[in-house]
N, CA and C atoms as an extended XYZ file, in Angstrom:
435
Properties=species:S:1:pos:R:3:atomname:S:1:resname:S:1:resid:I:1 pbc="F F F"
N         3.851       19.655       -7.103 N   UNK     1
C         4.496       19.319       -8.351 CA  UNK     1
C         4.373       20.445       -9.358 C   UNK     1
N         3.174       21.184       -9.286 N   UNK     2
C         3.267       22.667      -10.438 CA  UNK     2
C         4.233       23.139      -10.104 C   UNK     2
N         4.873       23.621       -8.730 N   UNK     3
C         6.085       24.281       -8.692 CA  UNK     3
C         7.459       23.729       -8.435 C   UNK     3
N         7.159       22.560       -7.932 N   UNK     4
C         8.786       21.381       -8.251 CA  UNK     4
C         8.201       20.514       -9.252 C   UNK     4
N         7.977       20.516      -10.546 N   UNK     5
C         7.670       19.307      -11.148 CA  UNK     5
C         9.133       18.321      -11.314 C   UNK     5
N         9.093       17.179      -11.384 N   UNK     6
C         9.878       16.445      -11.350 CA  UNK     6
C        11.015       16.488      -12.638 C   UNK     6
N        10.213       16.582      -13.537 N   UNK     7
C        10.833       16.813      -14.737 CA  UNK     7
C        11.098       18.146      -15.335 C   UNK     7
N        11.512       18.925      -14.734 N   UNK     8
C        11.713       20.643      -15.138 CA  UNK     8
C        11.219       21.337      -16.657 C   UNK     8
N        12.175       20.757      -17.422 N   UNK     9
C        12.015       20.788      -18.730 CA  UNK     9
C        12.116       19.806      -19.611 C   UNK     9
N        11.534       19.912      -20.599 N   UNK    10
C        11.368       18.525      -21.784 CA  UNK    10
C        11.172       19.355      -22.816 C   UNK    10
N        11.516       18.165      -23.781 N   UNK    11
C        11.145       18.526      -25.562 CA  UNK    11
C        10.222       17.743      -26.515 C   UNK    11
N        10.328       18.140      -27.609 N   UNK    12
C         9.638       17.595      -28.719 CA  UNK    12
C        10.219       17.385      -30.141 C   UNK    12
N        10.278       16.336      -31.031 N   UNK    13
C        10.771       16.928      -32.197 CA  UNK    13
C         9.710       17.010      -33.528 C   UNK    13
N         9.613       18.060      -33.936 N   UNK    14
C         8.532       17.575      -34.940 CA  UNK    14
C         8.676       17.033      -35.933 C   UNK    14
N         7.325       15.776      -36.380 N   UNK    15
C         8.172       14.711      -37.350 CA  UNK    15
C         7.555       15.016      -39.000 C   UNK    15
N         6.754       16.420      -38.672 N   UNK    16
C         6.330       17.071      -40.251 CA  UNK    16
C         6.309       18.086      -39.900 C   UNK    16
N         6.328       19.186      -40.977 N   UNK    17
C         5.760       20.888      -40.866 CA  UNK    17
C         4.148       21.001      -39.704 C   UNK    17
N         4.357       21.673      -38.883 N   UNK    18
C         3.067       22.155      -38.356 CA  UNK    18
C         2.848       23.571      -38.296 C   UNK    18
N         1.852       24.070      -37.903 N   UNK    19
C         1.604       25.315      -37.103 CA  UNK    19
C         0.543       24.953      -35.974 C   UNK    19
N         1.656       25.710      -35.221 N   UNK    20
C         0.806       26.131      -33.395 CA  UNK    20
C        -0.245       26.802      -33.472 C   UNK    20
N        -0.769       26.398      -32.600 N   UNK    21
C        -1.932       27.286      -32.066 CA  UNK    21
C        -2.313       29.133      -31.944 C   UNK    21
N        -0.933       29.371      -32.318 N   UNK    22
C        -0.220       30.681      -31.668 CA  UNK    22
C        -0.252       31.395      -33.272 C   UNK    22
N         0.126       30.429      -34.171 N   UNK    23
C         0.182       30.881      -35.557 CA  UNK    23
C         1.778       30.326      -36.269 C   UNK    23
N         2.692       30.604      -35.091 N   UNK    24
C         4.057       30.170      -35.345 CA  UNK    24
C         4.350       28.845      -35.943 C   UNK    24
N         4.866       28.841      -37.326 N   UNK    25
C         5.521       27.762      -38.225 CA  UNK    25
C         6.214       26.865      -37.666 C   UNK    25
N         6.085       25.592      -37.479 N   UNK    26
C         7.284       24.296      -37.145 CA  UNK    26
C         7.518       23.737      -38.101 C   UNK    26
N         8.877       23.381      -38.385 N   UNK    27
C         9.032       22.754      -39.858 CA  UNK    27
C         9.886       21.158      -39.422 C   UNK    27
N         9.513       20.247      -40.283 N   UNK    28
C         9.748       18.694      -39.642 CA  UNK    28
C        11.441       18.913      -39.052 C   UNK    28
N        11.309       18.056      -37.808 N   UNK    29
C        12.999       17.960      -37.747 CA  UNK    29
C        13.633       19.384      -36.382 C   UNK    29
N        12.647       20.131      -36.328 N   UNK    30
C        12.886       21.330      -35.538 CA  UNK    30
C        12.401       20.833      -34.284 C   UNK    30
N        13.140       21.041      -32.915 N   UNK    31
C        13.113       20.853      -31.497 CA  UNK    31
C        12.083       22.033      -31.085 C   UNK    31
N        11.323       21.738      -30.440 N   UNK    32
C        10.470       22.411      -29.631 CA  UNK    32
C        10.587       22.031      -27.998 C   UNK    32
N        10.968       23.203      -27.125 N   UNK    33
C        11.428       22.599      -25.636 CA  UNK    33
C        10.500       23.656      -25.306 C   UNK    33
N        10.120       23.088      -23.541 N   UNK    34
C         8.888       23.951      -22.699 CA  UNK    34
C         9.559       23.398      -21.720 C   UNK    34
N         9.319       24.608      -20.510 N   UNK    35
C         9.369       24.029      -18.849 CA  UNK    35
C         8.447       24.385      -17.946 C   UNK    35
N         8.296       23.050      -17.660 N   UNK    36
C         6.992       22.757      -16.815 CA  UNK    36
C         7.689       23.615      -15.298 C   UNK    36
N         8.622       23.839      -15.338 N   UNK    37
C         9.269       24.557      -14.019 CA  UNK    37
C         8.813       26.158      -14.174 C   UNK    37
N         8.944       26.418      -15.411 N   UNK    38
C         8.658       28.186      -15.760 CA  UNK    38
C         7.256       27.994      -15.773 C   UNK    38
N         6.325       27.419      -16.161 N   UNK    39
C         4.898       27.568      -16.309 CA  UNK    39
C         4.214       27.165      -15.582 C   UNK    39
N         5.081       26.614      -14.411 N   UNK    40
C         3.836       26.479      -12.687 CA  UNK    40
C         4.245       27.947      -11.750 C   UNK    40
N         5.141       28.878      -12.783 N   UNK    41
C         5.254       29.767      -12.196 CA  UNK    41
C         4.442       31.385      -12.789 C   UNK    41
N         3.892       30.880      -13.349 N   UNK    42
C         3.335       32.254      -14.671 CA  UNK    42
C         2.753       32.538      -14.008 C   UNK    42
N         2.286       34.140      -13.705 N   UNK    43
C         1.347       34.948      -13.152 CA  UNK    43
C        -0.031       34.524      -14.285 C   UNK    43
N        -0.023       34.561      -15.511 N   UNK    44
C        -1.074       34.715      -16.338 CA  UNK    44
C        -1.810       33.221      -16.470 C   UNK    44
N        -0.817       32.375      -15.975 N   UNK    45
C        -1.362       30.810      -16.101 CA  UNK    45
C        -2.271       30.546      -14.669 C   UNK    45
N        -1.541       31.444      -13.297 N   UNK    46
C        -2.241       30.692      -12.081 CA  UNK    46
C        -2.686       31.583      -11.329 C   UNK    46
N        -2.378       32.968      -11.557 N   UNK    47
C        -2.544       34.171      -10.891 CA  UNK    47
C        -1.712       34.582       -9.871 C   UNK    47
N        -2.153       35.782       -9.530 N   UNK    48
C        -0.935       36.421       -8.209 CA  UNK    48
C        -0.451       35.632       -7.524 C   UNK    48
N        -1.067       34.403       -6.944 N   UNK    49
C        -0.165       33.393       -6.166 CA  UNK    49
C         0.080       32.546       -6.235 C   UNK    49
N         0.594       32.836       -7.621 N   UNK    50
C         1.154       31.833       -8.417 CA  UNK    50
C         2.490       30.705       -7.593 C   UNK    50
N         2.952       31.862       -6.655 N   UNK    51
C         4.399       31.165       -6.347 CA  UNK    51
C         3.995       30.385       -4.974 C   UNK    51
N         2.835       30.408       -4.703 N   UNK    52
C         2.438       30.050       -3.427 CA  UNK    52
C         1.933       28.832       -3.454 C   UNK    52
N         1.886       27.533       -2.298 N   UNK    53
C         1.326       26.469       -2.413 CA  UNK    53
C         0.021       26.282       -1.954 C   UNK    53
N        -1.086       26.211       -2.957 N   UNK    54
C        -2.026       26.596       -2.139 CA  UNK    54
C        -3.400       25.349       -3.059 C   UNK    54
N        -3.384       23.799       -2.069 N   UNK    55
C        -3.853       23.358       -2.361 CA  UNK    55
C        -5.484       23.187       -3.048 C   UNK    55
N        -6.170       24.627       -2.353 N   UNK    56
C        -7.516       24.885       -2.740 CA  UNK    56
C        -7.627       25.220       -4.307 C   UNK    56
N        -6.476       25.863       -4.663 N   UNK    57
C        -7.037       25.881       -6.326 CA  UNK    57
C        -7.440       24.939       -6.922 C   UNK    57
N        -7.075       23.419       -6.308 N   UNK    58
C        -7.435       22.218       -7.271 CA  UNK    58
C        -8.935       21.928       -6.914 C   UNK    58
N        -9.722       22.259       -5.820 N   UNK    59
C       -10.928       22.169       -5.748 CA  UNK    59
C       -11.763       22.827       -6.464 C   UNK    59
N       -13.122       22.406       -7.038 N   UNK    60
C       -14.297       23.473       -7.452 CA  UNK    60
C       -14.459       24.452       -6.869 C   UNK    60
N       -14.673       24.535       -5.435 N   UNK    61
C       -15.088       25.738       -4.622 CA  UNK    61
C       -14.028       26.631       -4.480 C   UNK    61
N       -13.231       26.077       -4.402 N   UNK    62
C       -11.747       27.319       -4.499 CA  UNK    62
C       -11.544       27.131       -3.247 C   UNK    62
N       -12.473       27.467       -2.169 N   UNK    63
C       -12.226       27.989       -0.525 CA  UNK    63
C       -11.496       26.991        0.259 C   UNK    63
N       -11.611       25.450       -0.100 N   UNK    64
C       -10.859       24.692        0.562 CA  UNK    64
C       -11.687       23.756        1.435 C   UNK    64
N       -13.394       24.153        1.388 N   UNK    65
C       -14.396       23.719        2.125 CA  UNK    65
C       -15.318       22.844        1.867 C   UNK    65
N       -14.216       21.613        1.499 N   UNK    66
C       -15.216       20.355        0.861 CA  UNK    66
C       -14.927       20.235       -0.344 C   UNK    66
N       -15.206       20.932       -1.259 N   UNK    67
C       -15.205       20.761       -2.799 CA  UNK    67
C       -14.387       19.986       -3.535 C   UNK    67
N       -14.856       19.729       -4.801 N   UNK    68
C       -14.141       18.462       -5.607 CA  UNK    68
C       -12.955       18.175       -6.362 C   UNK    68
N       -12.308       17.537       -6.410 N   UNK    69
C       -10.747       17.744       -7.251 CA  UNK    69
C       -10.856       18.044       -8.498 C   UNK    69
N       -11.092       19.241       -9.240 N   UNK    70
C       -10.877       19.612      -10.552 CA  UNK    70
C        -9.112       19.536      -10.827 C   UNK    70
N        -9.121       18.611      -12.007 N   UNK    71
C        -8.052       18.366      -12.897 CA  UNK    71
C        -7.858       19.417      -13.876 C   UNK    71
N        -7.204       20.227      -13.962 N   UNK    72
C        -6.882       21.794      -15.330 CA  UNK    72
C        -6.120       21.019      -16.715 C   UNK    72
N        -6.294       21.560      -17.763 N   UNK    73
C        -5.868       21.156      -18.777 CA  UNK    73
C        -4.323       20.778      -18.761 C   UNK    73
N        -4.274       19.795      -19.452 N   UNK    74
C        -2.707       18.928      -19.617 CA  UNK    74
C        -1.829       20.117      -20.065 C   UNK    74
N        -2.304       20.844      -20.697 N   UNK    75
C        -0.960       21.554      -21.732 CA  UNK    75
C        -0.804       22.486      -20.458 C   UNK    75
N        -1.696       23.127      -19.631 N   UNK    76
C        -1.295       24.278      -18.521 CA  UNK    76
C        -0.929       23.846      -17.329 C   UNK    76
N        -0.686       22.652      -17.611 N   UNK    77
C         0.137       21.846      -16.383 CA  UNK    77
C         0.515       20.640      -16.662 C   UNK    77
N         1.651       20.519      -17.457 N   UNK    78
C         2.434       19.322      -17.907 CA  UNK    78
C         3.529       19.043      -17.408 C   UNK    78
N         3.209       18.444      -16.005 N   UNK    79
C         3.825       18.151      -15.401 CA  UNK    79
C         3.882       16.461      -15.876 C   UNK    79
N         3.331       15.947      -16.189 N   UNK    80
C         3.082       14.571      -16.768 CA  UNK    80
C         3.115       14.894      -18.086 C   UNK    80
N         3.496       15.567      -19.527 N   UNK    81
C         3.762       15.801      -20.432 CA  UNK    81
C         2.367       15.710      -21.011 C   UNK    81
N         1.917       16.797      -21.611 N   UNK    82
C         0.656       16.444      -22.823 CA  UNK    82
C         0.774       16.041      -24.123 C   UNK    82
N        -0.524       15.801      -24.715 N   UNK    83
C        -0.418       15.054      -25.895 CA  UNK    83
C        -0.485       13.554      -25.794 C   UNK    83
N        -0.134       13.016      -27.220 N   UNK    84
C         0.008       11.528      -26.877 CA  UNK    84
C         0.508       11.029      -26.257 C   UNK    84
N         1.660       11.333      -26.477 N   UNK    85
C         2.804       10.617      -25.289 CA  UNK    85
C         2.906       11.205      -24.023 C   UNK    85
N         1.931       11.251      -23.772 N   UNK    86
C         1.818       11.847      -21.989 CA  UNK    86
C         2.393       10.423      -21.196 C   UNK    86
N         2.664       11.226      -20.004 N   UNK    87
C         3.665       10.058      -18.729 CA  UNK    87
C         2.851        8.732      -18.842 C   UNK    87
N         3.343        7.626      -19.151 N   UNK    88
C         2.814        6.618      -18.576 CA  UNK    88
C         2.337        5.835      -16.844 C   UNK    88
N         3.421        6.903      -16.517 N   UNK    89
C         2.973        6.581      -15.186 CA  UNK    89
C         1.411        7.483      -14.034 C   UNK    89
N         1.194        8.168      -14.958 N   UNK    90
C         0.800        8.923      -14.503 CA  UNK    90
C        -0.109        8.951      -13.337 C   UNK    90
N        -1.420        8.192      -13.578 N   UNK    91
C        -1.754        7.536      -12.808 CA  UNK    91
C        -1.385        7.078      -11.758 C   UNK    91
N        -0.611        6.075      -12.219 N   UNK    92
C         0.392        5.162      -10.836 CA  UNK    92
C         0.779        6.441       -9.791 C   UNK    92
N         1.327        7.243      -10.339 N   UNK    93
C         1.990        8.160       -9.371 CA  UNK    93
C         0.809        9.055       -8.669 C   UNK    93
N         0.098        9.435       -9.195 N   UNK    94
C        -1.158        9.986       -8.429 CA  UNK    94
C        -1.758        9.156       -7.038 C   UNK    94
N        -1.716        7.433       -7.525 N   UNK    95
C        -2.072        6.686       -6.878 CA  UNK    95
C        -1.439        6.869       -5.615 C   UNK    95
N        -0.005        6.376       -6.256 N   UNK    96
C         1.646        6.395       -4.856 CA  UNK    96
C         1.622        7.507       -4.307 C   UNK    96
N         1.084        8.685       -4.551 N   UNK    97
C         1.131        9.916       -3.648 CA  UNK    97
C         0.206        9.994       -2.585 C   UNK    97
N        -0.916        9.469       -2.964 N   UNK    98
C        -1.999        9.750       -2.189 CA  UNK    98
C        -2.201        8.662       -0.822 C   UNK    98
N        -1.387        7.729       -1.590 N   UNK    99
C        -1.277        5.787       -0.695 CA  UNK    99
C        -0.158        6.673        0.243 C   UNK    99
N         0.600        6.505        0.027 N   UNK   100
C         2.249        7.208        0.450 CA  UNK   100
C         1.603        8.229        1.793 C   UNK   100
N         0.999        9.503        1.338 N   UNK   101
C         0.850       10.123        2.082 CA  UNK   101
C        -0.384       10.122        3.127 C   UNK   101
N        -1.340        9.624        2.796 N   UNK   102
C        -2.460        8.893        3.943 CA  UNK   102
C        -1.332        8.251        5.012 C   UNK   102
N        -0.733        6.867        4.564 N   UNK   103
C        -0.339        5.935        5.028 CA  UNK   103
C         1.162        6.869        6.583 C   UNK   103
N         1.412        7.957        5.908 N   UNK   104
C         2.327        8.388        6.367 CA  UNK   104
C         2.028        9.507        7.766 C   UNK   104
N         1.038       10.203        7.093 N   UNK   105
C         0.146       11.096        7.756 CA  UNK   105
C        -1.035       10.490        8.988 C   UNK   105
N        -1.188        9.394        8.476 N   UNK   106
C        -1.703        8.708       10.109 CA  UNK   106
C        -1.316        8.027       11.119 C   UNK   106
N        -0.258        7.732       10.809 N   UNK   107
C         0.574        6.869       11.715 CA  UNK   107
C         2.186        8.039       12.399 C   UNK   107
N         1.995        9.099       11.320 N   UNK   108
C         3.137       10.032       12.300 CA  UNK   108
C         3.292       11.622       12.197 C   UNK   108
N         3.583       12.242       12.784 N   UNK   109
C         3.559       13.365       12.550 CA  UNK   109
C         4.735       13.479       12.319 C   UNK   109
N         5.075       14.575       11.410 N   UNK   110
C         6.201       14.643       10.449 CA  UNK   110
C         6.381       16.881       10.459 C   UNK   110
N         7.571       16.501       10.869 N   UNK   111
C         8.158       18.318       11.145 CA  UNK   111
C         9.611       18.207       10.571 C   UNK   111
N         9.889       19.566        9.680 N   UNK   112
C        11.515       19.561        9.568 CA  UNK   112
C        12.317       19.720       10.399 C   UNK   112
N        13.262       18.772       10.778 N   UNK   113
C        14.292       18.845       11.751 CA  UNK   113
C        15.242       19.906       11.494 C   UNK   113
N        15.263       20.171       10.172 N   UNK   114
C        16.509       21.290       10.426 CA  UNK   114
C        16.428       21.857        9.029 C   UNK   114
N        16.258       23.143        9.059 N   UNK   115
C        16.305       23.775        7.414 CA  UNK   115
C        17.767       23.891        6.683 C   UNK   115
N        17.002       23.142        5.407 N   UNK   116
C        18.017       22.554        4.645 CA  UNK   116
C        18.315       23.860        3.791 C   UNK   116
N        19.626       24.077        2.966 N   UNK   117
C        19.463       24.799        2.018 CA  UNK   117
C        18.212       25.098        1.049 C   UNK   117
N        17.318       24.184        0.834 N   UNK   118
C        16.541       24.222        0.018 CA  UNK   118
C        15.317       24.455        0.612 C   UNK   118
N        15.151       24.941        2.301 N   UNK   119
C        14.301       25.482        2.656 CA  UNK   119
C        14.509       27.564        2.179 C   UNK   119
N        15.809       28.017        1.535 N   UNK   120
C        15.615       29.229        1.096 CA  UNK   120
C        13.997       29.524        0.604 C   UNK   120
N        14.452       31.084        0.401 N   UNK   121
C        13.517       31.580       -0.481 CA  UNK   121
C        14.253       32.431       -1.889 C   UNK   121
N        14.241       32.028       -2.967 N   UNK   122
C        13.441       30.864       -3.102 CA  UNK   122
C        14.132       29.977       -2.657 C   UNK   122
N        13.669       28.686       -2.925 N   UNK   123
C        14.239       27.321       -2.348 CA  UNK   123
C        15.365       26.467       -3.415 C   UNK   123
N        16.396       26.518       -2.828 N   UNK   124
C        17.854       25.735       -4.116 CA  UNK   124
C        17.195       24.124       -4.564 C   UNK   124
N        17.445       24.367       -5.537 N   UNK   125
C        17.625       22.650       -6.058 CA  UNK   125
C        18.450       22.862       -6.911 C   UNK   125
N        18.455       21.446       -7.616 N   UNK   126
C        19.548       20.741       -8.389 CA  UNK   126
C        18.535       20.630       -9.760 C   UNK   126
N        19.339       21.434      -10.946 N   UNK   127
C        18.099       21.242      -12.095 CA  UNK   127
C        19.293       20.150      -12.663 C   UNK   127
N        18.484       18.928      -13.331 N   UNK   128
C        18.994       17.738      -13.472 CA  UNK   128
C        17.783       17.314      -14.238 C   UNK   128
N        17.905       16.256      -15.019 N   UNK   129
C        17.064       15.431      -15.818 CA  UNK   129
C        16.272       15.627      -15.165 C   UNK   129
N        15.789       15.202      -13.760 N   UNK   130
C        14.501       15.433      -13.104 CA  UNK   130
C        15.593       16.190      -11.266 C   UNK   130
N        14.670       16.973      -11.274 N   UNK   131
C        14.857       17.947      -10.321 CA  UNK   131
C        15.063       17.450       -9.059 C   UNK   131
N        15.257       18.397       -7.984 N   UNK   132
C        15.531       17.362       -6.628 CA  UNK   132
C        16.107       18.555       -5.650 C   UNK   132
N        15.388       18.307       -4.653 N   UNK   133
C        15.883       19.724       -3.292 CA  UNK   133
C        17.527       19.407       -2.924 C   UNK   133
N        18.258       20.897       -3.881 N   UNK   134
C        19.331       20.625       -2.809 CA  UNK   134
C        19.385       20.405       -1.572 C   UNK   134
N        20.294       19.272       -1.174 N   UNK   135
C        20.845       18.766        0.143 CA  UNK   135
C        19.460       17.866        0.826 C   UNK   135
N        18.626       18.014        0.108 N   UNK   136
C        17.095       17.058        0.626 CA  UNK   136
C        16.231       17.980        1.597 C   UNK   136
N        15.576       17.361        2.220 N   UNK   137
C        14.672       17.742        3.040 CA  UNK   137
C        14.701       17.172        4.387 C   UNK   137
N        15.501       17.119        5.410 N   UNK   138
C        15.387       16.425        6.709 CA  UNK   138
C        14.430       16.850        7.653 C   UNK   138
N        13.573       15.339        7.986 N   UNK   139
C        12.338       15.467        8.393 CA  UNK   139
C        12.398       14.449       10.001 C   UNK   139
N        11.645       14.904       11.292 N   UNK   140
C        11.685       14.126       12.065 CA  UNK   140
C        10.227       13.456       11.884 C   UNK   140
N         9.824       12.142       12.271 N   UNK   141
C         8.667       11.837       12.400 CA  UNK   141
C         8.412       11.443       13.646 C   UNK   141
N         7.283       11.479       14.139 N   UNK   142
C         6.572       10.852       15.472 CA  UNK   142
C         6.022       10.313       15.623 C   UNK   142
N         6.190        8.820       15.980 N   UNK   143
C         5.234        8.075       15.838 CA  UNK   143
C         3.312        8.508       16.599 C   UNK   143
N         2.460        9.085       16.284 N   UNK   144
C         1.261        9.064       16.551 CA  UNK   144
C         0.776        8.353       18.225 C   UNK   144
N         0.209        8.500       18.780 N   UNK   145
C        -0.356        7.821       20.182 CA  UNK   145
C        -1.964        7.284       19.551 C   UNK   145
């Protein structure tokens, strides 16, 4: 999801004068937009491999060898939106991913049947309210012995 987040880009409107963190003036009524699509891609946010999927960064140990699920700050990965109004679902969906993919992963083995457009490099999608692999992803499964 850092690098397909579901929701690409989103906004904000501010409902008084602020200043950012940065120093930069917001004055009430002014749109503030960010994409969670550009900032799972920053070299300075994730490092050199950045563009790469590489589940060990979310562990403590880094190496991939046991270690614990460290969660990184909301704003450097708002993929669930930070602040107050962060996703309501958020949770839930953490839940459904993990249910989803156990449940899926033991009972079948799962290979792409055929590369889709959106197996390119990079890979096509459809930027839309919430994002989505052009032409999908066609997958065979096997049922397990």
């Amino acid at each position: 999801m850092r690098l397909y987040p579901p929701v690409p880009f989103n906004g904000r409107v501010a409902v008084g004068d602020d200043v950012l963190p940065g120093g930069a003036a917001v004055r009430a009524g002014w749109f503030a937009n960010y994409s969670a699509y550009a900032m799972g891609r920053m070299e300075r946010l994730w490092g050199e491999d950045c563009l790469e999927f590489s589940p060990e960064r979310w562990l403590r140990d880094g190496d991939g060898d046991g270690g614990e699920f460290v969660a990184v700050d909301a704003a450097r990965y708002p993929v669930f939106h930070a602040g107050p109004r962060a996703c309501l679902g958020k949770e839930m969906a953490y839940v459904q991913m993990k249910t989803v993919a156990a449940a899926v992963l033991r009972r079948f083995s799962v290979e792409v049947a055929a590369p889709a457009p959106a197996m390119e490099s990079p890979p096509a999608y459809e930027m839309t309210a919430t994002m989505k692999m052009k032409g999908g992803l066609w997958v065979r499964l096997r049922k397990r012995e």
